[in-house]
C-alpha positions as CSV (number, residue, x, y, z in Angstrom):
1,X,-13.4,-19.7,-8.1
2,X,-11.9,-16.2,-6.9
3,X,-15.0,-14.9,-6.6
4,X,-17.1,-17.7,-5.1
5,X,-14.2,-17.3,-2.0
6,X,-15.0,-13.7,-2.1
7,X,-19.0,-13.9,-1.9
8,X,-18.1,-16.4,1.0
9,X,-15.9,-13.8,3.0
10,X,-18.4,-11.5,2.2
11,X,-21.3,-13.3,3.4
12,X,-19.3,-14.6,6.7
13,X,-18.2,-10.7,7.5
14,X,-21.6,-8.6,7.2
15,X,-24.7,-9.8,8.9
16,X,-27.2,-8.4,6.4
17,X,-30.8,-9.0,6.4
18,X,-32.8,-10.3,2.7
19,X,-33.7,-8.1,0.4
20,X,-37.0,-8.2,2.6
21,X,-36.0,-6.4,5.4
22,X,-34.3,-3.1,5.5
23,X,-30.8,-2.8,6.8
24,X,-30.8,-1.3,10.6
25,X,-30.0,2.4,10.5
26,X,-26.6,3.9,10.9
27,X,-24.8,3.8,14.2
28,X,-25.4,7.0,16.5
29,X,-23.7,9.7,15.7
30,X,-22.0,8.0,12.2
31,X,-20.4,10.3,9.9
32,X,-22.0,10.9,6.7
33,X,-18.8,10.3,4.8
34,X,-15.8,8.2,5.6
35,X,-12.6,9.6,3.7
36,X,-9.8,7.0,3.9
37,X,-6.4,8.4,3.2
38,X,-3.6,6.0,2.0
39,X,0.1,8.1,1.7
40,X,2.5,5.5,0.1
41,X,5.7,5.2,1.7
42,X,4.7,7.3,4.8
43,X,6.8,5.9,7.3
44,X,6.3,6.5,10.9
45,X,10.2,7.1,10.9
46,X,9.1,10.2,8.2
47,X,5.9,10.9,10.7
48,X,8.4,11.1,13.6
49,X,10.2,13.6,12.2
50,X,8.0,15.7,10.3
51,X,5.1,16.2,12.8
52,X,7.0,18.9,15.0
53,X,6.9,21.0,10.9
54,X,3.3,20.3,10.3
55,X,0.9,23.0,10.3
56,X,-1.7,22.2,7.5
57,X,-3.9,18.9,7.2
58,X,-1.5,16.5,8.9
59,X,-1.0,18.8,11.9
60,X,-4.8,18.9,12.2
61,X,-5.2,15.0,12.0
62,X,-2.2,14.5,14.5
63,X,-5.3,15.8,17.2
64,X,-7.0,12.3,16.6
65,X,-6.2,9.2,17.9
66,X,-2.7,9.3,16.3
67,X,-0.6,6.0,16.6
68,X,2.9,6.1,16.0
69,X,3.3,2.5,15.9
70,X,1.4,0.9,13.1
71,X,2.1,-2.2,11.5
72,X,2.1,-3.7,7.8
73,X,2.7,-6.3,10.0
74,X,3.6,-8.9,7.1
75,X,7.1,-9.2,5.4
76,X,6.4,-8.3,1.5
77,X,5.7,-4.7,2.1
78,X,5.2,-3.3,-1.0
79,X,1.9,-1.0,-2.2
80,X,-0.3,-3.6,-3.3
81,X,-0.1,-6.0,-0.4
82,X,-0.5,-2.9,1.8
83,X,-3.2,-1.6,0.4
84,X,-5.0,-4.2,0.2
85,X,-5.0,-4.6,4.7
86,X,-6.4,-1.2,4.8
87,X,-9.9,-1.6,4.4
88,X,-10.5,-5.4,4.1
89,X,-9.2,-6.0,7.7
90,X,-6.9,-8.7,6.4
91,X,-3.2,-9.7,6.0
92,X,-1.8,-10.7,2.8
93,X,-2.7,-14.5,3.3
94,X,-6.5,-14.4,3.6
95,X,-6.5,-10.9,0.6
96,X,-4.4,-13.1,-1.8
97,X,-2.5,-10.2,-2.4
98,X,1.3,-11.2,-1.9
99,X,3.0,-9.1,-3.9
100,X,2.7,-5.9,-7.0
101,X,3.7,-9.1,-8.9
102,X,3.5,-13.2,-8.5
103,X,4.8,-15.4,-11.3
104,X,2.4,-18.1,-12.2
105,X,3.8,-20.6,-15.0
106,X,0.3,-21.6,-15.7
107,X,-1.1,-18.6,-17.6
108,X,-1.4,-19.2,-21.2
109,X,1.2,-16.3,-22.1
110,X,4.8,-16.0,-22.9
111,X,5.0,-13.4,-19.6
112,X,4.7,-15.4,-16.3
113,X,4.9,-12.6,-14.4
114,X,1.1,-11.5,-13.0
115,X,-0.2,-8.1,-12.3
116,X,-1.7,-7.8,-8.6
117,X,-4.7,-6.0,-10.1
118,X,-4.8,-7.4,-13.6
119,X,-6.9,-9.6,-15.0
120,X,-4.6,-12.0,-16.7
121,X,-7.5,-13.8,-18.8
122,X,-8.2,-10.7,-20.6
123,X,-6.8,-10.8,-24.1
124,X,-3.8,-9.2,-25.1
125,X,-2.7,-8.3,-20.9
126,X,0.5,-8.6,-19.8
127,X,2.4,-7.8,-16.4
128,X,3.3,-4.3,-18.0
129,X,0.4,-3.7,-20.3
130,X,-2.5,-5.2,-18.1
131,X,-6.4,-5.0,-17.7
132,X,-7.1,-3.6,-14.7
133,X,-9.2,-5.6,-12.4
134,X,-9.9,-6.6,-8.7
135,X,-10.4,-10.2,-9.2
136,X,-7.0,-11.3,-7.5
137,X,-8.4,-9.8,-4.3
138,X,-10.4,-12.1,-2.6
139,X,-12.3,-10.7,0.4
140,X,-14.6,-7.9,1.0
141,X,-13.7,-4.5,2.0
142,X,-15.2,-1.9,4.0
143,X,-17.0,0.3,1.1
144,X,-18.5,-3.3,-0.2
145,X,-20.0,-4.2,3.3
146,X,-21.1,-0.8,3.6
147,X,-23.1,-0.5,0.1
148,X,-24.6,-4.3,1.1
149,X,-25.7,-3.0,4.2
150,X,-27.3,0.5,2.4
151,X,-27.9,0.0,-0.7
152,X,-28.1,4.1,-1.5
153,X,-24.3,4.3,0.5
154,X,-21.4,4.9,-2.0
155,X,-18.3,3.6,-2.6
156,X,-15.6,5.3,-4.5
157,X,-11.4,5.9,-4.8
158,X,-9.3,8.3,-6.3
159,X,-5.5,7.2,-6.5
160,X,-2.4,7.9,-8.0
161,X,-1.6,4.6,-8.9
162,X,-4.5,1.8,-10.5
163,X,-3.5,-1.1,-7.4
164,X,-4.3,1.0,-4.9
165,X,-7.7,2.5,-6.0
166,X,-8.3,-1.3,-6.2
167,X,-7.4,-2.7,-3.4
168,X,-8.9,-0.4,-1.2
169,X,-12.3,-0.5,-3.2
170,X,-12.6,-3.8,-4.7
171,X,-15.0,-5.5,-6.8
172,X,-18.5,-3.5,-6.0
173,X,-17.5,0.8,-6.6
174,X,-19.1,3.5,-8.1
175,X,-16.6,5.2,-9.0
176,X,-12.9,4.2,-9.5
177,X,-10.0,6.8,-10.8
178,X,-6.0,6.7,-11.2
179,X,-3.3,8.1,-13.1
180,X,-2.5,5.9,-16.2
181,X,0.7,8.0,-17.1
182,X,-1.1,10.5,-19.5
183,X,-4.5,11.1,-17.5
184,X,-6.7,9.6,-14.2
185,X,-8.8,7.0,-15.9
186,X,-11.0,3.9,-14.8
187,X,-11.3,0.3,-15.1
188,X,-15.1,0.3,-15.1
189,X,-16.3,0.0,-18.9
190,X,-19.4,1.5,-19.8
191,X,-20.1,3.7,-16.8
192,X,-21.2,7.0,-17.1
193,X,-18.0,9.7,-16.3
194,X,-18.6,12.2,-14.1
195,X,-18.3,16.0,-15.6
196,X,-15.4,16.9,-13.2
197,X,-13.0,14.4,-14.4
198,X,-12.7,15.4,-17.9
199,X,-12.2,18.9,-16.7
200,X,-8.9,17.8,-14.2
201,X,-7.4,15.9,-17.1
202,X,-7.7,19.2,-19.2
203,X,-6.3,21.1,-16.3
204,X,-3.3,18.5,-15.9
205,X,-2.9,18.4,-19.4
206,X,-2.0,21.8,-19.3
207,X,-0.2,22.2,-16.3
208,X,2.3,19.5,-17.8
209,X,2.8,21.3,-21.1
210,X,4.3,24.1,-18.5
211,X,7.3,23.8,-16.5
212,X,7.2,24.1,-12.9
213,X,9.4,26.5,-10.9
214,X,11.6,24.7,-8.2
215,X,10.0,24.8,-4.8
216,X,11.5,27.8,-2.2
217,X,12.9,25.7,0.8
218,X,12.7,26.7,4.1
219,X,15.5,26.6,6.2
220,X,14.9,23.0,7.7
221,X,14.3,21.6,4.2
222,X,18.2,23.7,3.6
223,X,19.5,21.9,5.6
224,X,19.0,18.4,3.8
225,X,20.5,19.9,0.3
226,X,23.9,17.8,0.9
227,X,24.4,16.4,-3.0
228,X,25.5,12.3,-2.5
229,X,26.6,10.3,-5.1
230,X,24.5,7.0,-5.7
231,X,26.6,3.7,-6.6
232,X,24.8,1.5,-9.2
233,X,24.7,3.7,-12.1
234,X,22.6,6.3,-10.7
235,X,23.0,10.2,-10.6
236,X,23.6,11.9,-7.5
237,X,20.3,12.9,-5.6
238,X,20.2,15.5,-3.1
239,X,19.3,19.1,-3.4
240,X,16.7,18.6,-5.8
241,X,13.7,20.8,-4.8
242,X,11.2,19.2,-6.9
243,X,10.6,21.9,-10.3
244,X,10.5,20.0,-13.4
245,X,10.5,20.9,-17.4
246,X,8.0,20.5,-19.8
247,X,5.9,17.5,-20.2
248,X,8.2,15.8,-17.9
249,X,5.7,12.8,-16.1
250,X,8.5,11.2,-14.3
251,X,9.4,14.8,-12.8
252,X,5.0,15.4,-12.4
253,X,4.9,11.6,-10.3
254,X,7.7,12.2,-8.2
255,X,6.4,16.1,-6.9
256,X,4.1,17.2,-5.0
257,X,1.5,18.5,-8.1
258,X,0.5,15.0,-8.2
259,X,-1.2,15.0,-5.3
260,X,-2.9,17.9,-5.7
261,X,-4.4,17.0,-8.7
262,X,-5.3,13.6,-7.0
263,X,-6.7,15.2,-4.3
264,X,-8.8,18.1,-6.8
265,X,-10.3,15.3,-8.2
266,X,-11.6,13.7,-5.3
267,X,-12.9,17.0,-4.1
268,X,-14.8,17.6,-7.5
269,X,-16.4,13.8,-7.1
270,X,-17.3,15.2,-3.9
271,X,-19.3,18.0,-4.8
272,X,-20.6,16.3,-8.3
273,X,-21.7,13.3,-6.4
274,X,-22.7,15.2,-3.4
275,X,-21.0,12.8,-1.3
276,X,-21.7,12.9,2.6
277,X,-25.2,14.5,2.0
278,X,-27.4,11.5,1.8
279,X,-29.4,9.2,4.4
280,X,-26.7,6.5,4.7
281,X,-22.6,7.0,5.1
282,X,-20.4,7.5,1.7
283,X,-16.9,6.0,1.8
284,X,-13.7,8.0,0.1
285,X,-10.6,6.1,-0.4
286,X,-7.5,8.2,-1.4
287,X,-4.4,7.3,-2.6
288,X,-1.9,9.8,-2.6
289,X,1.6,8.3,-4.5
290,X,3.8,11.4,-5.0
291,X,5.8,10.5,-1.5
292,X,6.2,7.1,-2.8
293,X,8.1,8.0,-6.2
294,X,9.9,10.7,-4.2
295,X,11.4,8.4,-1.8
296,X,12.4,5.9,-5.1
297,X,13.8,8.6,-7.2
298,X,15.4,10.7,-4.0
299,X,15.7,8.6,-1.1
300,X,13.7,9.4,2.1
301,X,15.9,12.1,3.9
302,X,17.0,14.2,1.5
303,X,15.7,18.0,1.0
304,X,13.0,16.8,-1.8
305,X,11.6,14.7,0.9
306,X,11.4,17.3,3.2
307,X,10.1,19.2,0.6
308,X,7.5,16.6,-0.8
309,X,6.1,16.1,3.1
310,X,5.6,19.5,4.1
311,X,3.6,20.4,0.6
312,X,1.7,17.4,1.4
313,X,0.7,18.3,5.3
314,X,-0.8,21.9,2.8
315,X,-2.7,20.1,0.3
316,X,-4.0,17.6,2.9
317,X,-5.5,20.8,4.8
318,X,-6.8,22.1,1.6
319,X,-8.4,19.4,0.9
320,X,-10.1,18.8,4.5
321,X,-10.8,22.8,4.6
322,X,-13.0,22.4,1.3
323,X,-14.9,19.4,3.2
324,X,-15.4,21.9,6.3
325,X,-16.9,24.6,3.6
326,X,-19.1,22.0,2.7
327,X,-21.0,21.9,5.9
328,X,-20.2,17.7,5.5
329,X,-20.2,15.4,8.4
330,X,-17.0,13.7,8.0
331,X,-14.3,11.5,9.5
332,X,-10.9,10.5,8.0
333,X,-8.5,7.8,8.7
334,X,-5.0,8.0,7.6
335,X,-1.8,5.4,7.3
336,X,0.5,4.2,4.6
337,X,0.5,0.9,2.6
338,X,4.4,0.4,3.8
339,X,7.5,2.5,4.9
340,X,10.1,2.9,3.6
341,X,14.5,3.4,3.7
342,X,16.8,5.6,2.5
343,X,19.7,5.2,0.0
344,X,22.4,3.3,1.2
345,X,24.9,6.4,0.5
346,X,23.7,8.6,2.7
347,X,22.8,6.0,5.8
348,X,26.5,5.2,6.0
349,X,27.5,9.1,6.1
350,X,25.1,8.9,8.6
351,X,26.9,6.0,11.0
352,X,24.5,3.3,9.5
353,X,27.6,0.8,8.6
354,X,26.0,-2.2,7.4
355,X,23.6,0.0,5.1
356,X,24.5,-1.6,1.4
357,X,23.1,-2.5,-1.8
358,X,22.3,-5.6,-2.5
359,X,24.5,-7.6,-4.9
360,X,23.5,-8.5,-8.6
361,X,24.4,-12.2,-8.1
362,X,21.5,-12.3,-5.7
363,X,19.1,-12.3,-8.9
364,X,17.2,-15.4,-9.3
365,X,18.4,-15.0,-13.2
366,X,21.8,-15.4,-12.3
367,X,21.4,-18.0,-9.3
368,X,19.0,-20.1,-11.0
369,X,21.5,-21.1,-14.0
370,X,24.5,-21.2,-12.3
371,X,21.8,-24.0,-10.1
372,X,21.0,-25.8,-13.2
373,X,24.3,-26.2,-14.6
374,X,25.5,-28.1,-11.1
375,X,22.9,-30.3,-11.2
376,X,22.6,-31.0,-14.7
377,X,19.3,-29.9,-15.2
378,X,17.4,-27.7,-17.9
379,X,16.0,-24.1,-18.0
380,X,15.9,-20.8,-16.3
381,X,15.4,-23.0,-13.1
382,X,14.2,-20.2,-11.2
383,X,12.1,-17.0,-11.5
384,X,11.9,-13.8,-9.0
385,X,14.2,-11.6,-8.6
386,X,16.4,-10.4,-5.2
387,X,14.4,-11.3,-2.3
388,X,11.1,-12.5,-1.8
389,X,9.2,-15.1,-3.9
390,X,11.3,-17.4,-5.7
391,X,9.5,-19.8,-7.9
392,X,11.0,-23.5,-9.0
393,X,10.7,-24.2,-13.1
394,X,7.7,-26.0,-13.3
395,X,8.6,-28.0,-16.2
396,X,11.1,-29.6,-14.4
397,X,10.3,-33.2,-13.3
398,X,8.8,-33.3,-9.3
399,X,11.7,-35.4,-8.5
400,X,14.3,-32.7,-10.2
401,X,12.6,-29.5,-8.6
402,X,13.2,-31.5,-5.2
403,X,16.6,-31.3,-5.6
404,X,16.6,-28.1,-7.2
405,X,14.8,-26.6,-3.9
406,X,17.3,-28.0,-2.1
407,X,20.3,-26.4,-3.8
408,X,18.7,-23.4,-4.1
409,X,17.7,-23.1,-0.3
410,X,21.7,-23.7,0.5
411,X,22.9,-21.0,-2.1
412,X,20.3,-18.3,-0.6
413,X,21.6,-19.3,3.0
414,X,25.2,-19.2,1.8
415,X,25.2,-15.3,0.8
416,X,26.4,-13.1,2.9
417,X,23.2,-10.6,2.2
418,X,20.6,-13.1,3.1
419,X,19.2,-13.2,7.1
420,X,16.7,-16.2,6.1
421,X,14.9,-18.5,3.9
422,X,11.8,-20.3,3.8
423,X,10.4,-22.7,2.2
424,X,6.8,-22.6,0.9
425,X,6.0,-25.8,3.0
426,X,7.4,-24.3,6.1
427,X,5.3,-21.9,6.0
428,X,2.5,-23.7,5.2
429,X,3.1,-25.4,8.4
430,X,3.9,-21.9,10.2
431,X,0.7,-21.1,12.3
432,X,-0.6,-17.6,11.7
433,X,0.4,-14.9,13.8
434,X,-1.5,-13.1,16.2
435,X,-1.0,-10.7,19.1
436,X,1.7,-7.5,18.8
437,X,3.2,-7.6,15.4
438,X,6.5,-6.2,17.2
439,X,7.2,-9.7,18.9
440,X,6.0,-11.6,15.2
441,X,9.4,-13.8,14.4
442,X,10.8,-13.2,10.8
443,X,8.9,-16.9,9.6
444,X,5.8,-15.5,11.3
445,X,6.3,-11.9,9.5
446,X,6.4,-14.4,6.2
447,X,3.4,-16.2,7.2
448,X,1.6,-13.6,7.1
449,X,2.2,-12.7,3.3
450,X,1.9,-16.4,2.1
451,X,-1.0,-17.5,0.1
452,X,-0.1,-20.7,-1.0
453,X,-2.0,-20.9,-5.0
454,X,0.4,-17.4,-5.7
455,X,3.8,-17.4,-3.1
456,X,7.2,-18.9,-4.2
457,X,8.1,-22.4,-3.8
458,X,10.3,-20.7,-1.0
459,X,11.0,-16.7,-0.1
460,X,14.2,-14.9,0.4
461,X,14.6,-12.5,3.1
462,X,17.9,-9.9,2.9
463,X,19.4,-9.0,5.7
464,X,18.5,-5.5,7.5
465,X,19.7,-3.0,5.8
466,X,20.5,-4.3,2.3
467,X,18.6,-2.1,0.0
468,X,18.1,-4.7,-3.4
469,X,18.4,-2.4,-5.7
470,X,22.4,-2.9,-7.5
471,X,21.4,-1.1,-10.9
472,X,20.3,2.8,-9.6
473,X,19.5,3.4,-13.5
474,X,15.9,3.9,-12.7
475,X,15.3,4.5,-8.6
476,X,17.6,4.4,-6.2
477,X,16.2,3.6,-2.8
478,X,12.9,1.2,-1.9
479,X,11.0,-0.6,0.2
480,X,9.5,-4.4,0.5
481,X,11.8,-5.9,3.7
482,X,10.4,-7.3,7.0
483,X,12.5,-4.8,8.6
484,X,10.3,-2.3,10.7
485,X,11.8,0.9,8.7
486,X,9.0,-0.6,5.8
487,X,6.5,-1.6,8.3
488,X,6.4,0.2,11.1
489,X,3.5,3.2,9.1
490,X,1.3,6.0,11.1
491,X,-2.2,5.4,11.7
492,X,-4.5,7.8,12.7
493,X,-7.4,8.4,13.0
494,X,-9.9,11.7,13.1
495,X,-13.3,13.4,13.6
496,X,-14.5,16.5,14.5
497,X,-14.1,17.4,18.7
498,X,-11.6,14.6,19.4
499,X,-8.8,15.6,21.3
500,X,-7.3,12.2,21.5
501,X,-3.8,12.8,20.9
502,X,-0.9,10.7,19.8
503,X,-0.1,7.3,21.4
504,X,2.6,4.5,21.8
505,X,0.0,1.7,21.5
506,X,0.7,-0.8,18.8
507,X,-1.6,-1.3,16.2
508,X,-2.2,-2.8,12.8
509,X,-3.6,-1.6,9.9
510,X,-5.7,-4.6,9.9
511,X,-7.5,-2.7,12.7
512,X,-8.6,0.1,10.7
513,X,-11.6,-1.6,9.1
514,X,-13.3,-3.7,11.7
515,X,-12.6,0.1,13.7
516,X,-14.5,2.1,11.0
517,X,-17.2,-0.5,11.0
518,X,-17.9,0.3,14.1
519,X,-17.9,4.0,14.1
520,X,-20.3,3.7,10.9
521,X,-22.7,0.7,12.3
522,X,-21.5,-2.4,10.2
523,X,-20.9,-5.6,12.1
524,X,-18.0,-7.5,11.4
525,X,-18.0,-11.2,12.7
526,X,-15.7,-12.1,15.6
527,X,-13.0,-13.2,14.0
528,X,-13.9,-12.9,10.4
529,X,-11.2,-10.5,10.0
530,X,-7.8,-10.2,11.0
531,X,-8.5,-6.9,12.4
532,X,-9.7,-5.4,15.9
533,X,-11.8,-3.0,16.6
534,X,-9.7,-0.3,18.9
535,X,-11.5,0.5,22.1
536,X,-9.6,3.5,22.7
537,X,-10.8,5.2,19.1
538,X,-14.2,3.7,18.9
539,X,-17.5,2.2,21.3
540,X,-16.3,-1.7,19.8
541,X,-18.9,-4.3,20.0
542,X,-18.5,-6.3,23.5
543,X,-17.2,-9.3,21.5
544,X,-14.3,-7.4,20.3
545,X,-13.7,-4.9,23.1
546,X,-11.1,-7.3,24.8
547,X,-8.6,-6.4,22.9
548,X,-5.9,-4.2,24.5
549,X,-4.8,-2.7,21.3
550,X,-5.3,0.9,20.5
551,X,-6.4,1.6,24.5
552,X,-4.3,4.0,25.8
């Protein structure tokens, strides 16, 4: 069934001729390889205030058409729903992909919980231990419609983390890499492995058997060293500057080497698959994670942060220097899959009062039985965790979940944390948004990530501010609310000449694919996508040129 829906989008979005008839050239003037960049947890609050330090690969990119106000416009801003906008054109309720994990009660397994890129009827997969797969995704994206449309085009993603090499490549690649903890590896079975990936594994390999120095900080990274303590459990973060021990991964993930070595290995696939050099446009999806597990483990304003972003804007222009030595005819477009928000320590040092931690009796494993007890009833009766999805015990009678739904929609509205709740049939019956994202209500903001066969039987929104982390064991700051800190991202866009400069506009990353497609050539259906093209970045199609967005 997933897959029938997605040969439908697919046929609806790209107006491709038979097998017959060749595919019309290449728009004037298309770049020979599109590299899509993808920085996890790159707020525009973090793009604000680093820009004025850039001087390497983001500095160069902040030339283009650079928008300060892009949206994840839905609510459940976390990396796979985000990811998954980026080059599909779509929000969360037409990808399918509402969450890094859904709970469905159906699956023949003792673990509920499902993988947003696993494939949950392999054997032996688990929410933890999954098969990697794109099947969950359930429309096109931009690499697809470009290799239907050229059949010698390629499509291919190097990540940090497996959910986002597949969300922004999908179900038709080439060539697929991530980090799996030990090495970057691939979901596709049986196809032939490049020379230069083998090669960065051994390099990695070794690099991790070293330790690595602690960065030198400049003075404005200094100035950020202030050591807090973290509530919850947690050790104090601040004035970390990112060197690590031997063999430490966790350390590797949350610096700056990772990536590099993500970054290395795209260039290699580059130059191995000789990418940008054919008759038809390539497409290079990045994923780079390290600012994502340094904002977790760190917070977002801290000096490993500062650290983290200004190493980044230097890889970045390594990276785009080696394209440049190539003599390759490229373009890049660059945003984030969500924001993100510091620890709740340092906000309130910083004036922000109602900055907190969620409470542990928010847990759906402590609501749900206190529930059941009251009314008498069986079971877990409810699965999630703080905010978000919350799902009703299935094997509860219809007539019991009723009232169960009802209970549990007072309790959520009842704690003092909680801004608002919805249930799965009000948003059902919530139109979808359109127009500027910034005047989208909070139902609206959960419209948009609610796909009815995976979202909660009703979803949990915490007030602004509430970080839900209680136990700081493991990370101590996140992202995931409806709150603009997590979706207000940069996107920018960039190709050699332009001089466009940054903007105030308001955009979505929904726009980014239909706006690409254009650059490159590929039609995209009016209104096939959530998307529009931008007319101040690209020469849109007349159908979609109304649109104000992106015009300066």
């Amino acid at each position: 069934m997933r897959l029938k829906v997605f040969a439908a989008s697919a046929a609806l979005l790209c107006a491709c001729q038979s097998g017959a008839q060749p595919a019309s050239a290449p728009a004037p003037g298309a770049p020979k390889l599109l590299v899509v960049i993808s920085v996890d947890q790159f707020s525009a609050n973090l793009w604000d205030e680093y820009r004025p330090h850039f001087t390497g690969g983001l500095a160069r990119l902040g030339v283009g058409a650079a928008f300060r106000n892009g949206y994840q416009s839905h609510a459940a801003t976390e990396t796979c729903p985000g990811h998954s906008t980026i080059l599909t054109g779509d929000h969360p309720y037409r990808t399918g992909i509402i969450a890094n994990t859904w709970t469905d009660q159906s699956v023949a397994r003792t673990d509920k919980s499902v993988y947003c890129a696993e494939d949950e009827s392999a054997p032996g997969s688990s929410s933890s231990n999954y098969t990697v797969s794109p099947d969950h995704l359930l429309v096109p994206t931009l690499g697809e419609l470009v290799k239907q449309r050229w059949p010698t085009s390629r499509s291919v993603a190097v990540a940090g983390k497996d959910r986002a090499a597949v969300m922004m490549t999908g179900h038709n690649v080439d060539q697929r890499w991530y980090w799996a903890g030990k090495s970057y590896v691939t979901d596709q079975a049986g196809a032939a492995v490049p020379a230069v990936v083998p090669k960065v594994n051994a390099a990695v390999t070794a690099a991790l058997a070293q330790a690595r120095e602690p960065l030198v900080p400049p003075p404005y990274c200094q100035a950020k060293a202030r050591v807090i303590p973290v509530e919850g459990g947690g050790k104090p973060v601040g004035g970390g500057q990112l060197g690590r021990a031997a063999g430490d991964a966790g350390a590797f993930r949350a610096s700056p080497e990772f990536d590099g070595d993500t970054l290395a290995l795209a260039a290699g696939l580059v130059d191995e698959m000789q990418l940008g050099r054919g008759a038809t446009p390539d497409v290079l999806a990045i994923s780079l994670s390290a600012t994502d597990y340094v904002g977790h483990t760190y917070g977002t304003e801290g000096e490993e942060m500062c650290l983290q972003l200004l190493e980044l804007d230097r890889e970045v222009g390594d990276f785009l220097a080696l394209l440049d030595s190539r003599g390759i005819d490229y373009a890049v477009a660059l945003t984030a899959d969500h924001g993100g928000k510091d620890i709740p320590e340092r906000e309130r040092l910083a004036g922000v009062v109602s900055a907190a931690r969620a409470n542990a009796d928010l847990r759906a494993s402590v609501i749900g039985p206190k529930l059941v007890a009251q009314l008498g009833l069986k079971g877990p009766g409810l699965f999630g965790d703080i905010g978000g999805d919350i799902y009703l015990d299935r094997s509860l009678s219809p007539a019991d979940r009723k009232r169960l739904l009802a209970a549990a929609v007072a309790a959520y509205k009842a704690h003092p944390q909680v801004e608002a709740v919805f249930t799965a049939d009000q948003l059902s019956r919530t139109a979808v948004p359109t127009g500027v994202p910034t005047a989208w209500t909070l139902v609206q903001r959960a419209r948009a990530s609610f796909y009815a066969p995976r979202s909660g039987d009703l979803v949990v929104l915490l007030k602004k501010d509430v970080t839900p982390i209680p136990d700081t064991s493991r990370y101590v700051a996140t992202h995931g609310s409806p709150w603009d800190y997590d979706r207000r991202v940069p996107v920018i866009f960039w190709r050699k000449g332009i001089t466009a400069g940054p903007s105030e506009a308001v955009v979505e990353t929904t726009d980014i694919m239909p706006t690409l497609a254009s650059w490159l050539g590929v039609p995209v259906a009016t209104g096939s996508v959530d998307g529009h093209c931008l007319a101040g970045v690209a020469a849109c199609p007349a159908a979609r040129a109304g649109t104000e967005r992106g015009k300066r």
